[in-house]
C-alpha positions in Angstrom: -57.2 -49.6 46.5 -58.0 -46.8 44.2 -56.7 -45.6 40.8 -57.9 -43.1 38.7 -58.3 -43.9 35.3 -57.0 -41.3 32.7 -59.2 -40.3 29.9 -57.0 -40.5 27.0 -56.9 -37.4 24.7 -59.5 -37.2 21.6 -62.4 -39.1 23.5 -65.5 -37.7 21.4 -68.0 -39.5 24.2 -66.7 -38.1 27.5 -69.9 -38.4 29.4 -70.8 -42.3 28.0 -69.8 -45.5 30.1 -70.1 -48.7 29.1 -70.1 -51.4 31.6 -70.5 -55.2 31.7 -71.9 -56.2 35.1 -69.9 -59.8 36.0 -70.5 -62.7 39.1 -70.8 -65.4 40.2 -74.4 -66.9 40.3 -76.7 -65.7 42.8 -74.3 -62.8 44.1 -76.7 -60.1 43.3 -75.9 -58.4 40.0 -79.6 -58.5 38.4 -80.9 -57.6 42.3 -78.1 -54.6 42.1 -79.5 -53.2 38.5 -82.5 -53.1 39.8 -81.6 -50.7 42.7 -80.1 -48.8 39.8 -83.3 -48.6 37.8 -85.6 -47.6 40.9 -82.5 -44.4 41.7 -81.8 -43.4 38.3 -85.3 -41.4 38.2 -85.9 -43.2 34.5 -88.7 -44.3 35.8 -92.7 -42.7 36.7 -94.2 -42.2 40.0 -96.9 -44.4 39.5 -94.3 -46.9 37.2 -93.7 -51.0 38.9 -90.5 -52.3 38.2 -90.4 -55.8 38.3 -88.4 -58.2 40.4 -85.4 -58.7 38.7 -86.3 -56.9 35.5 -83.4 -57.8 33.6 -84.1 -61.2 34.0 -87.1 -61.1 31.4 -86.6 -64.7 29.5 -88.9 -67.4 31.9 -86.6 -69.3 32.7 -84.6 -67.2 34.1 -87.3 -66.5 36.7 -87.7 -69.7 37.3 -84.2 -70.7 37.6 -83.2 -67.4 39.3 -80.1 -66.9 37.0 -79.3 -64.4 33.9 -79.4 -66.6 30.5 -79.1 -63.8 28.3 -76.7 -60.7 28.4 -79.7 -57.9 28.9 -77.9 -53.9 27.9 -79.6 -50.7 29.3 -78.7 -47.6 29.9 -79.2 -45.4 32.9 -78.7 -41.7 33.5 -76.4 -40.0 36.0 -76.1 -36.7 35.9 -75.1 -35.5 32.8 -73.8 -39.2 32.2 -75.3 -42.1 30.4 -74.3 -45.2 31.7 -74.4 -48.8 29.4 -75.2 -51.3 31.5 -74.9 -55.2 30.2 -75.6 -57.3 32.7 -74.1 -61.1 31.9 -74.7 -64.3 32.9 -73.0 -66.3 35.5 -72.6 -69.7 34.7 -69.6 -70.4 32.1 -72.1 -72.6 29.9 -72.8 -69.2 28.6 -69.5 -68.1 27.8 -70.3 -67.2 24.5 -73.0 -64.6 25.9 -70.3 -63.4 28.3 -67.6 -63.0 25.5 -69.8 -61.0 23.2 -70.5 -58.7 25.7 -67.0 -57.5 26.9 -66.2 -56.8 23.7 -68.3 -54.0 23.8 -67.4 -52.2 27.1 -64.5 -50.5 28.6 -64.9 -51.7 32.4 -66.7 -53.8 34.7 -68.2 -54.7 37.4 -67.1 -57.4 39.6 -69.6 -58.7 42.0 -68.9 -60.7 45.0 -70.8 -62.0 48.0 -69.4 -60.6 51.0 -69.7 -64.3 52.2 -68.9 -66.6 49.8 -66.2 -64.5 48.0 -65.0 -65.2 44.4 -66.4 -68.2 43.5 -65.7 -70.7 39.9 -67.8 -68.3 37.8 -66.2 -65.6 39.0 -62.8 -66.8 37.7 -64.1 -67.4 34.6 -65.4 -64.4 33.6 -62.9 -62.5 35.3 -60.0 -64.1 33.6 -61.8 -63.0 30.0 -62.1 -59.4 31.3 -58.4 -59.3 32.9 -57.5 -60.8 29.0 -59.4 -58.1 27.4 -57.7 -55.2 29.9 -60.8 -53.8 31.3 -60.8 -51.9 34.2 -62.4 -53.7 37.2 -64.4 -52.4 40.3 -65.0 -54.4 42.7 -68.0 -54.7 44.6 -68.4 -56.3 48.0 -72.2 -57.1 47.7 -74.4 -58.4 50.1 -72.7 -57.2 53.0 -75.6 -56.4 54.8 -75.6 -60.6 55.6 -75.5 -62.1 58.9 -71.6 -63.9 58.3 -70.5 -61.1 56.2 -66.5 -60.5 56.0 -65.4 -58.0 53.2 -62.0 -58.1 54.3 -61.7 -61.9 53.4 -63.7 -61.5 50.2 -61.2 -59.2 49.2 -58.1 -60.7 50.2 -59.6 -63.6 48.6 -60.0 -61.3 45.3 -56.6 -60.3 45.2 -55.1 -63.6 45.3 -57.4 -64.9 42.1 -56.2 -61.7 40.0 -52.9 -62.8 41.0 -53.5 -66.5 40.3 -54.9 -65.3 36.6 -52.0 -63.1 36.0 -53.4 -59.5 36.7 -50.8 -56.4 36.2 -50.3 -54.0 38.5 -52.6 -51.4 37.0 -55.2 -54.4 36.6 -54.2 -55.1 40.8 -54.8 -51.4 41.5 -58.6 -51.6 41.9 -61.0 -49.3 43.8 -63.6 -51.2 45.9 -67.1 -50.4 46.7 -69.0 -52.0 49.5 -72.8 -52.5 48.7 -76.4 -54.2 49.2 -78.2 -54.5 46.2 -81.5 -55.4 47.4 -81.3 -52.1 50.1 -80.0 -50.0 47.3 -77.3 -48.9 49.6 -73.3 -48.4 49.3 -70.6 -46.9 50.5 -66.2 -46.9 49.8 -65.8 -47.6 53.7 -65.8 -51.0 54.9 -66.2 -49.6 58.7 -69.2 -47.6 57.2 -70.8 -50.9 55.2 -70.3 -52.8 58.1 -71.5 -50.4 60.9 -75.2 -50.2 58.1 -74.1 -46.4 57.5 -74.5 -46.5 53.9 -76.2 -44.0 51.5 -77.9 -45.0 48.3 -75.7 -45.8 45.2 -74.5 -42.5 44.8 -71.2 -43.8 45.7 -70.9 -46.6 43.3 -72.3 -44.3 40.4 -69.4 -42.0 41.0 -66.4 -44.3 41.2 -67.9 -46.2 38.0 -67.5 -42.2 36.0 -64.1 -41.7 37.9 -62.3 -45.1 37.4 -64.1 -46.4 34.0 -62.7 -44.4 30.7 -65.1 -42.9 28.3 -65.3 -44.9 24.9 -62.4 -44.3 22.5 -63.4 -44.1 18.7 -63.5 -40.9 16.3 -67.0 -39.7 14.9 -65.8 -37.9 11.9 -64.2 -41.6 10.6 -65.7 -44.5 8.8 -68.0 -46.4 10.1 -67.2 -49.4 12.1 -69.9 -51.4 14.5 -69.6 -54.9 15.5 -72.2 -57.2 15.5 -72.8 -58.7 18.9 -76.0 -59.6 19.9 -79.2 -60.4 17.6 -82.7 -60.2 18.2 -85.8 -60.6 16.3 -89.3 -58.6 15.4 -91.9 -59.8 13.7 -92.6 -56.8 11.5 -88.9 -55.4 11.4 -87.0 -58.8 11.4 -83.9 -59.1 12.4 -81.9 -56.7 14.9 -78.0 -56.0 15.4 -77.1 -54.7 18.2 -73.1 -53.7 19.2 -71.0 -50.8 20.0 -70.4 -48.4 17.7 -66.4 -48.4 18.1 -65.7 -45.6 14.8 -67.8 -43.4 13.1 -71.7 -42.8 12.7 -74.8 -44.1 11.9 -78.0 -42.7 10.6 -81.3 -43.9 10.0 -81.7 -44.3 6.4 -78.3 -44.2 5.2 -76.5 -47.5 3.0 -73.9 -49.6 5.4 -72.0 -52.6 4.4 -72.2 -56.1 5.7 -68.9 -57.6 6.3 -69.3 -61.1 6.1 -67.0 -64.3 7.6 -66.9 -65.1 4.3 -65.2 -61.8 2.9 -68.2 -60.3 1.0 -69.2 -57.3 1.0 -73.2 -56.6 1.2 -74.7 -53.3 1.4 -78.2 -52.8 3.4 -80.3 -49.7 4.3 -81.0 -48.7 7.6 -84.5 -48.9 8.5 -84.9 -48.4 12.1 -82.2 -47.0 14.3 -82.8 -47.5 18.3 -81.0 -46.6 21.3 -81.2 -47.8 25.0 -83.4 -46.0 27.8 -84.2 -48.5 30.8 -85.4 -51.3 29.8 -86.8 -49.7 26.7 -85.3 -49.3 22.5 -85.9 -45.8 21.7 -85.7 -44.6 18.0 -83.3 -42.3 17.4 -82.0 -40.2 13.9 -78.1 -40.5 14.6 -76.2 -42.3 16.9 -72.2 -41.9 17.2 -68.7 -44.0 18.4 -68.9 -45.6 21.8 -72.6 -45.7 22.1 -74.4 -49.3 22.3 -77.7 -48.9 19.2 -80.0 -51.7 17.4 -80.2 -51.7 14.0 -82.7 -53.2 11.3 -82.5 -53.8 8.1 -80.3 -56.3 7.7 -81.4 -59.3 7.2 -78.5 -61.9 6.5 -75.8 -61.4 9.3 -74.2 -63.3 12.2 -72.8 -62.5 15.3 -68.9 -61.3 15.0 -69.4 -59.5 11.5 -69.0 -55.6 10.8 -71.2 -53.0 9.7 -68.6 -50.8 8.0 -68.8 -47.9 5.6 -69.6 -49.4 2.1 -67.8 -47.0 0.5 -64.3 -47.6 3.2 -65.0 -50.6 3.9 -62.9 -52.2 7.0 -63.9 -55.0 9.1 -63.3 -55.8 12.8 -61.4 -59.1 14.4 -63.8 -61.6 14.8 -65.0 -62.6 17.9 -63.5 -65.6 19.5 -65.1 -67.6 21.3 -64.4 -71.1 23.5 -65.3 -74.1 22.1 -67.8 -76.5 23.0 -67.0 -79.1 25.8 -70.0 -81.4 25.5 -72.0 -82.6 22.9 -75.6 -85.2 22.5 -77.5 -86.2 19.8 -81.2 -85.0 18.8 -83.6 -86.7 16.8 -87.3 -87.0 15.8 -89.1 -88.9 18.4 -89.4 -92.9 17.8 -91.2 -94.4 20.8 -95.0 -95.5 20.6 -96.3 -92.1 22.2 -94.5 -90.3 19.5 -96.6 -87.0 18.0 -99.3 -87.0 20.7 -98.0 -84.2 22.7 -95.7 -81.8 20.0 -97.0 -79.5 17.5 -93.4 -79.8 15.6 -92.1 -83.2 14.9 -90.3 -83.6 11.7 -86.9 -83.4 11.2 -87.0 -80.5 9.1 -88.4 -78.8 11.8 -86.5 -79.6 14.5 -83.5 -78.9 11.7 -85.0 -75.1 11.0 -85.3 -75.1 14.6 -81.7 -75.7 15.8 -79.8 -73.9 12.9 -81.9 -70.9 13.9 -80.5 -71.4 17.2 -76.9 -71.7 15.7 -77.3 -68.1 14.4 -77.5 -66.2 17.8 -76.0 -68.9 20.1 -72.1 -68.4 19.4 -71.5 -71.2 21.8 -73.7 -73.8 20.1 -72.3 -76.1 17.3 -75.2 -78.1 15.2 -73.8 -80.8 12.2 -75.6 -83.9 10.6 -75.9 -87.1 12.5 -75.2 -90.6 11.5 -79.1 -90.6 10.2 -80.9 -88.1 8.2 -83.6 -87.7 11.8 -80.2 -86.8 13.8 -78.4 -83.8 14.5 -75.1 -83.9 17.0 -75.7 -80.4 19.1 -72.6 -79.4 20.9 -72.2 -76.9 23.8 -70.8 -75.5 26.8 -72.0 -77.8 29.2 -74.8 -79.3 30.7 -77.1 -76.1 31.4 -76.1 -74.8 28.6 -77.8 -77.6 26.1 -80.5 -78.4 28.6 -82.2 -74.7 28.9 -81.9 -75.3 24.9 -84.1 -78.5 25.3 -86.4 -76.5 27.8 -86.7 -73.9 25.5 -87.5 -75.7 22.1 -89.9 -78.2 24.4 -91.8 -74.6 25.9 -92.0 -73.5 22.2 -93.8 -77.3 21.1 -91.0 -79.2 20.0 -91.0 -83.0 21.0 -88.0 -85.1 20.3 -85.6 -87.3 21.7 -81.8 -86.5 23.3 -78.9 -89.0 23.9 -76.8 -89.3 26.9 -74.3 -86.2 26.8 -70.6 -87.1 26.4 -67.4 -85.1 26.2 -65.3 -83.4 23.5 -61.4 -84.0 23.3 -59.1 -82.6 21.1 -55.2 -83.1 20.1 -52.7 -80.9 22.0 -49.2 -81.1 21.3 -49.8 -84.7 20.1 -51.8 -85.9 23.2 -55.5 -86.4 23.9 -56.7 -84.1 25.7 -60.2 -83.8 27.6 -62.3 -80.8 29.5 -61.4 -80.3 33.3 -63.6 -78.4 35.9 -63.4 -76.4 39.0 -65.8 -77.5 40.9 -66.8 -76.2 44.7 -69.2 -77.9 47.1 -70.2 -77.0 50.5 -72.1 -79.4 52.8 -72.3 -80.5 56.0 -69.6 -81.8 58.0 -70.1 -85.1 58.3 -71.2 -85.5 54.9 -67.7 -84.4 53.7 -65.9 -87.8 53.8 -68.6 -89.3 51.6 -68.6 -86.5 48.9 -64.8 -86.5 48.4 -64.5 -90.3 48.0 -67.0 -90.3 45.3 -65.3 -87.9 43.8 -61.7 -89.1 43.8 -63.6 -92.0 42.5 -64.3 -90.2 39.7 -61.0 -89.2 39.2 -61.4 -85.0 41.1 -58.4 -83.8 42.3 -58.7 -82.1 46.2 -57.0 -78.7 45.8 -58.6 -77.3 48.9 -61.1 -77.8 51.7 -62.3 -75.6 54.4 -64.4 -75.8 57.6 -66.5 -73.3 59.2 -70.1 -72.9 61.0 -70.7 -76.4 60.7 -70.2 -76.8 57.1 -67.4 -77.8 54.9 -66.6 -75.8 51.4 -64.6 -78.3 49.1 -62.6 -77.3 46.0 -61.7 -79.7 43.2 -60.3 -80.4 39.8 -62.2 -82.8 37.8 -62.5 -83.9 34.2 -66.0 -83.1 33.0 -66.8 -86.6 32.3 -66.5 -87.7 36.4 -69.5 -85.0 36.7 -72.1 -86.3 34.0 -74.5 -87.7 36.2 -73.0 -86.6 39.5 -75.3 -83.6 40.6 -78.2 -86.0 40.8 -76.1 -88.5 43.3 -74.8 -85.7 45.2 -78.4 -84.1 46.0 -79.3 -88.0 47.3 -75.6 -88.4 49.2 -76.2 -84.9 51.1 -80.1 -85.4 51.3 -80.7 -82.0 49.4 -78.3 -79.9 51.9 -75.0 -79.4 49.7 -74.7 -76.9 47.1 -72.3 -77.1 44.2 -71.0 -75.4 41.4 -68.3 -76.1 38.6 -67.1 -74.0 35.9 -64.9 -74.9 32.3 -61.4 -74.4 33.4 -58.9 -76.1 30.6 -57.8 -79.1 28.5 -55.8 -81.3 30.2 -54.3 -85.0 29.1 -56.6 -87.5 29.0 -57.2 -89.6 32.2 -58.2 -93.2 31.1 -61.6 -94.7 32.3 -63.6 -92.9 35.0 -65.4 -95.7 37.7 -68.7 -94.2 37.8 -71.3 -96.3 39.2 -75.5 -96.8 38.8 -77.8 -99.0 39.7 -79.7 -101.1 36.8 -83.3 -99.5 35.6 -86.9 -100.9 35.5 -88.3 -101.4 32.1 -91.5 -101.9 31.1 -92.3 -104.7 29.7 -95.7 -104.4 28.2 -97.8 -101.0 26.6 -100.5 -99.9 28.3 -101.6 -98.2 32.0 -99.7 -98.3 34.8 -101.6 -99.8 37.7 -101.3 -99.4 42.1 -101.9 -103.5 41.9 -98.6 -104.0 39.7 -96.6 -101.4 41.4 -97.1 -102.4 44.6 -96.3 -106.2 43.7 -92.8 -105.2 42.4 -92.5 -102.4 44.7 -89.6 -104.4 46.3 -87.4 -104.3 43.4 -86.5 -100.4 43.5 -87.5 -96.9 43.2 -90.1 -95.9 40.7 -90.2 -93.1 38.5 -93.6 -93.7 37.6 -97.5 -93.9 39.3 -100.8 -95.6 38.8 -102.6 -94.6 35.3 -99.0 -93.2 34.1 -99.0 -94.6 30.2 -96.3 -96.8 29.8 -94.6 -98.5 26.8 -92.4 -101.5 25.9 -88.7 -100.7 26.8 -90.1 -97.6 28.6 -87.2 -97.2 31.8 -90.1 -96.9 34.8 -87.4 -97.1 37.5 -84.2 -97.8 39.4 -83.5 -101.6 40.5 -81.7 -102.0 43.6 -79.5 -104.1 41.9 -76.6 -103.8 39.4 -78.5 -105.5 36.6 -81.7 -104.2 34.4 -85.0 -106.0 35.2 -88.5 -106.0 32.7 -90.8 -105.7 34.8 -94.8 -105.9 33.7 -96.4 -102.8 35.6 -100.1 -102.7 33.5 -101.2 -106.0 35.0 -104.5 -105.6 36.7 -106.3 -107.7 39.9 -108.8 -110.5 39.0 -112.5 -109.6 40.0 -113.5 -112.3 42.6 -117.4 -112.4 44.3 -114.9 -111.1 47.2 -113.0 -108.7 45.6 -114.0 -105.1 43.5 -112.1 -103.1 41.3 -112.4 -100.2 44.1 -109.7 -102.2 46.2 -106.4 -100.8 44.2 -107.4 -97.2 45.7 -106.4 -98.7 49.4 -103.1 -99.8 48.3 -100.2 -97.1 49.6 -97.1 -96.8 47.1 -94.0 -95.0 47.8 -93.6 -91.6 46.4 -92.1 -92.1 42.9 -89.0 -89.9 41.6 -90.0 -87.0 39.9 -88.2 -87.1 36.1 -87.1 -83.4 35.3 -84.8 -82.8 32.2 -81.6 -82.5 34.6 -82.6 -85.6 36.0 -83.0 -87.6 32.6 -79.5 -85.8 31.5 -77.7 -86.9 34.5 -79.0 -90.4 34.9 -78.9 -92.1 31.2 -76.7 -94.3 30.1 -75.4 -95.0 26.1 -77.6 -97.4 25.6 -80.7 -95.2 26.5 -82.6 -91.8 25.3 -84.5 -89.2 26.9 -87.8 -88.8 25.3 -88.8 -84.8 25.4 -92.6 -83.4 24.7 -93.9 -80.3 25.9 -95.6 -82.3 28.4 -93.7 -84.9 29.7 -90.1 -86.2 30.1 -89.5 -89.8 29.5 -86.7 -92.2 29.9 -86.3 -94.8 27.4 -83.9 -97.8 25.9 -82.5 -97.1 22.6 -83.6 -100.5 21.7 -87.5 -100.4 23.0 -87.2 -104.4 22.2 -85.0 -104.6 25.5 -84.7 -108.0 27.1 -83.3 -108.5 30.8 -79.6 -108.0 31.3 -77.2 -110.8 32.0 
């Protein structure tokens, strides 16, 4: 499937590209730019790149996923090629948005195993809306049960599904290993390991993706799509240039949401090199810049000519789906661990967030120490709460709950796609807990030993789900789930969890107590772990809450010494991560969030046992 792409007559940029890299998560596209990087001959001899060097931001290490859309730009040949590489998970949707907006084509990444997968729809479905030209690439095809043919075929029918024309259908295909740096346009040749280096890819991206429309000589036009910070420049717009040029020094206007007009100099100009800004004295329509200087603007408003002034369509963006309540910490232990605990600074801290997070919506809770924070899903707000807790903010987080809104007269809620794959005979057990929760079985398939499950579901049958699934398939299923639309409303979902253990007393947990109540369910907690009143310490096995009094110590007989406790052997408690907490609450409870520890908690710390 190939189609040559026509550069339209009056391009001004023949030899720019500008590409958004798009996937699924963990199909290889930060792993792919790095091939790039190491071929491109942008960097020194002696010069380490770093394992997926796009992925700067820690927790994307750790998480092995792209938060932030990263741009760069790589040479080939005579061209230069704009690279923004997005992330994968629809929580970020706002990232993904912002960032087709400023190319002409992309890449579509798929494992030559798993195929398209909910991500990929996603993003794909913006792209296909925005008409950019697509390559695909088969990735990964270097794998064990690789089977490019039914990766594609599986391709085809989701542009079909999500309404692709038949210039949109046309698509050339590239067949690839990112981590060998390798590719090739012959299946027989990807398959067979006779693949050069990405020479291949490199050319079908000049051939098939037009160079940048946009007329130099006309006014400016630049729209804002990204923002970053410096601490001696402040803060940094970057966006395509779509009309016109810009110079360092010269006046620009600000075109506000509002409607005003603002006029700011232009005190550093910077394009993109690798990984790296580079100053530069001019830079013209269809390249991707940074500029500083101006100091009041969002993302979605236009630089324009001050004196022509003309803004851009604002971006749109999706709404949120899911939305929790933060406020200042109230337990006993508050203060202890944070080194910003106020409201006002947990305020500052979140409407700052507001400013580059296009996704995120902050307004005034019910109290003056509450703010209601919506997002795009459950990642989305908790790499927030990771983020604010790495950078010293403590505070405490309600259970998550969904968003509906009014369509056509009828309440509406978010639905998911959602895709598991587990063992076989851990299939049945899945798929009832999820009809339970009121998923819809669209389509299940068995191969190798393991089954891959698709569903519809209303993102309220998966709050708390992911943690019951990892326990259901004893850490051995994978899923994923992506925002797919706003359907009617489907009355009460049956979702089920044990009672917790509460503390009932302040003070140090001890091996004695533990092990005397050890009978009555799963602890979260273990000896010396400080404990307060209405503190949840565990799971009961039953359906009810229990207080339970873990700080109670052993009596000191002539027969008996303080040593003893050491001998006594407890289970191995749960481990409380932020997922975790997010998943397991209830309404009536909090998740308590330091830059130390996470702790579950009842709203009303004066909790007495549950009827």
């Amino acid at each position: 499937m190939t189609s040559e792409t026509q550069t339209p007559p009056g391009i001004l940029n023949e030899k720019i590209r500008n590409i958004a890299i798009i996937a699924h998560v963990d199909h290889g596209k930060t792993t792919l730019v790095d091939s790039m990087f190491r071929q491109s001959g942008i960097l020194r001899e002696n010069e380490q790149l770093a394992e997926r060097a796009m992925d700067s931001h820690d927790l994307e290490r750790e998480r092995g996923i792209t938060i932030l859309a990263k741009n760069t730009a790589i040479p080939y040949g005579d061209y230069k090629v704009n690279i923004l590489d997005t992330p994968g998970h629809a929580d970020f949707s706002g990232e993904v948005e912002r960032v087709l907006t400023m190319v002409d084509g992309a890449l579509l990444i798929v494992d030559a195993v798993e195929g398209p997968m909910p991500q990929t729809r996603f993003v794909l479905r913006k792209a296909l809306e925005l008409g950019l030209t697509v390559v695909l690439v088969i990735n990964k095809v270097d794998r064990a049960a690789a089977d490019p043919s039914r990766a594609v075929d599986r391709v085809v029918d989701l542009f079909i599904e999500l309404g692709a024309d038949e210039h949109q259908l046309d698509f050339p295909i590239v067949y690839a290993s990112g981590l060998a740096g390798t590719s090739s346009l012959s299946e027989e040749d990807a398959l067979n390991n006779n693949m050069s280096d990405l020479s291949p890819l490199m050319e079908t991206i000049v051939k098939h993706i037009q160079a940048p429309p946009g007329d130099k000589e006309a006014p400016l036009q630049l729209q804002v799509s990204t923002l970053d910070y410096n601490d001696y420049l402040g803060r940094i717009v970057i966006g395509r240039i779509t009309r016109g040029a810009i110079r360092m020094g010269q006046m620009v206007g600000l075109f506000q949401r509002d409607g005003k007009l603002s006029q700011h100099r232009v005190t550093k100009l910077y394009g993109f090199q690798g990984l790296k800004r580079i100053e530069v004295e001019i830079a013209e329509a269809g390249d991707i810049v940074a500029v500083a200087g101006i100091p009041e603007v969002q993302i979605g408003e236009t630089l324009t000519d001050p004196a022509k002034p003309e803004a851009l369509p604002l971006i749109s963006i999706e709404e949120p789906t899911l939305k929790m309540t933060f406020s200042i910490n109230n337990s006993p232990l508050a203060g202890r661990e944070g080194k910003f605990v106020t409201s006002r600074q947990i305020k500052d801290r979140l409407w700052r967030e507001v400013k580059s997070n296009v996704s995120l919506r902050v307004e005034e809770g019910d109290t003056p120490d509450s703010f209601v924070v919506s997002g795009r899903g459950e990642l989305h707000l908790s790499i927030l709460i990771e983020t604010m807790r790495r950078e010293g903010y403590e505070f405490q987080v309600s259970k998550p709950e969904v968003l509906t809104k009014q369509v056509d007269g009828q309440l509406c809620e978010p639905f998911e796609d959602l895709i598991f794959d587990v063992p076989d005979e851990m299939t049945g057990s899945c798929i009832e807990k999820l009809c339970q929760r009121k998923g819809e079985l669209r389509h299940m398939e068995s191969t190798g030993g393991r089954t891959v499950v698709e569903f519809k579901i209303p993102s309220r049958g998966l709050l708390g789900f992911r943690s019951e699934f990892i326990r259901m398939t004893k850490g051995q299923g994978m899923m994923t789930h992506a925002f797919s639309e706003f359907l009617p409303w489907v009355g009460d979902i049956g979702t089920s969890r044990n009672g917790v253990l509460v503390a009932s007393e302040p003070g140090e947990a001890t091996s004695y107590a533990l092990k005397g109540v050890e009978d009555r369910g799963i602890f979260f907690i273990k000896p010396r772990t400080t404990v307060y009143k209405g503190m949840i310490i565990g799971e009961n096995n039953r359906s009810q809450d229990l207080v339970l009094n873990v700080c109670k110590t052993k009596k000191l007989t002539n027969m008996r010494s303080a040593g003893a406790d050491v001998l006594e052997v407890l289970q191995t408690p749960i481990e409380v991560t932020l997922e975790f907490g997010l998943d397991y609450i209830e309404q009536d409870e909090l998740m308590e969030v330091t830059p130390l520890n996470i702790r579950l908690r009842k709203e009303n710390l004066d909790f007495k046992r549950s009827t």
